[in-house]
NUMIDREN-620286 format. One line per field, with one value per residue (C-alpha): residue number from 1; residue in one letter; x, y negated, z. Coordinates in Angstrom, 3 decimals, padded with zeros to 6 digits. Layout:
n <- (NUM,...)
res <- (A,...)
c1 <- (X,...)
c2 <- (Y,...)
c3 <- (Z,...)
***
This chain:
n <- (1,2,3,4,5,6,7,8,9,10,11,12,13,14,15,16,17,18,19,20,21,22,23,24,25,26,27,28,29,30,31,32,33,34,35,36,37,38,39,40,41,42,43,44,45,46,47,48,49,50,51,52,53,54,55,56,57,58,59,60,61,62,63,64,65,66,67,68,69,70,71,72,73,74,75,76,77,78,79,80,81,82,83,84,85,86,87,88,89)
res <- (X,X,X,X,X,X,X,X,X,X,X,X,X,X,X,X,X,X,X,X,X,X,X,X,X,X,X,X,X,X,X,X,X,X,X,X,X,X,X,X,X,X,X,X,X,X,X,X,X,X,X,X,X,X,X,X,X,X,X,X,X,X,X,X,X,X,X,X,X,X,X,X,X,X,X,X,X,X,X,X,X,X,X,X,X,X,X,X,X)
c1 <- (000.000,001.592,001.638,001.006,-002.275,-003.656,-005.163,-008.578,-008.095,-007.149,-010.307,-012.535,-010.982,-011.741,-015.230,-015.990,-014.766,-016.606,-019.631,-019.245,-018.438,-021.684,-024.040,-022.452,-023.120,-026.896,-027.799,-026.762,-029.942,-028.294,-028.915,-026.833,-024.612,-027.185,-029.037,-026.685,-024.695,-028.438,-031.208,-032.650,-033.711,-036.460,-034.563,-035.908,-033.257,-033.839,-033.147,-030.038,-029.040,-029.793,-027.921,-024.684,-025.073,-025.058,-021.836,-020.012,-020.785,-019.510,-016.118,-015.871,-016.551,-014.554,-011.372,-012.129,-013.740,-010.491,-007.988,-009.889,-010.006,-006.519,-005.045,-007.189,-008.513,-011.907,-013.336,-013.701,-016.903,-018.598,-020.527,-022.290,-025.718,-026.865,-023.649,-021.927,-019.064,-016.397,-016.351,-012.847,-011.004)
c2 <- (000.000,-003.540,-006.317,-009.261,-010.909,-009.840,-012.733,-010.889,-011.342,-015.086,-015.115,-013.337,-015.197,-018.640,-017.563,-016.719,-020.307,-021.977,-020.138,-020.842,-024.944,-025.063,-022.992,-025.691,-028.593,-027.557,-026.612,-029.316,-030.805,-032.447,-036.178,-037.036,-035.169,-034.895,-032.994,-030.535,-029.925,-029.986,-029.022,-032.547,-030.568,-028.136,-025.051,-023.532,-023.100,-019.709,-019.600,-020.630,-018.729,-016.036,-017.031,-017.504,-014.548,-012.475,-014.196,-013.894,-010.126,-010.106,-011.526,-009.470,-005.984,-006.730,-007.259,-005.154,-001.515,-001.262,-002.150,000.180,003.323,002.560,002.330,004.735,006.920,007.286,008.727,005.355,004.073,007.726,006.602,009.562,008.293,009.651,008.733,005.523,007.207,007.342,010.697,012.247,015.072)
c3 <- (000.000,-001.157,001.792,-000.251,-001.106,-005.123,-006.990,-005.716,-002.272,-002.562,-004.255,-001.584,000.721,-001.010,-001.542,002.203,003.204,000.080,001.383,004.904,004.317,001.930,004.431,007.048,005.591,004.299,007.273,009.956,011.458,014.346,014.449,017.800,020.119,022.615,020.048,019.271,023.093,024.897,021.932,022.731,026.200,024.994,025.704,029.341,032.350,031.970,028.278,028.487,032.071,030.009,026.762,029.166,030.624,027.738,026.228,029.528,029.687,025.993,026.664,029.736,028.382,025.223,027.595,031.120,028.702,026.731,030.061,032.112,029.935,029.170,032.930,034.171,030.948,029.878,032.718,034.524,032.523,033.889,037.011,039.068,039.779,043.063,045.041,042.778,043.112,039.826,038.372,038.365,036.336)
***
């Protein structure tokens, strides 16, 4: 397999961000910042509790899944559920 780009990945490439720019700019709606940081307030509190929540959880189990199985191997994520105790090999 080469490692350099082919003329058809430049192209890809230059087509994704063409296509990205353009869906950008047709679809900004957002008139003032307050608009876009705050949705001009009619999200709920718990709207955005929950929004949070879910991206936190994200970030978290994309880093603490792969660091766990790897320092303590796979059986970590398998939780016994009458005691809450880890299940070991």
């Amino acid at each position: 397999m080469s490692d350099t780009f082919h003329w058809l990945d430049h192209l890809v490439v230059l087509g994704y961000l063409a296509i990205s720019i353009g869906l950008g700019i047709a679809m900004r709606r957002q008139n003032s910042r307050e608009e876009f940081f705050q949705a001009s307030g009619s999200m709920g509190r718990m709207t955005v509790g929950l929004s949070v929540m879910a991206t936190l959880f994200s970030a978290n189990s994309f880093m603490m899944y792969p660091s766990t199985a790897y320092a303590v191997s796979l059986t970590a994520g398998a939780a016994s559920s009458r005691s809450g105790r880890w299940l070991r090999s």
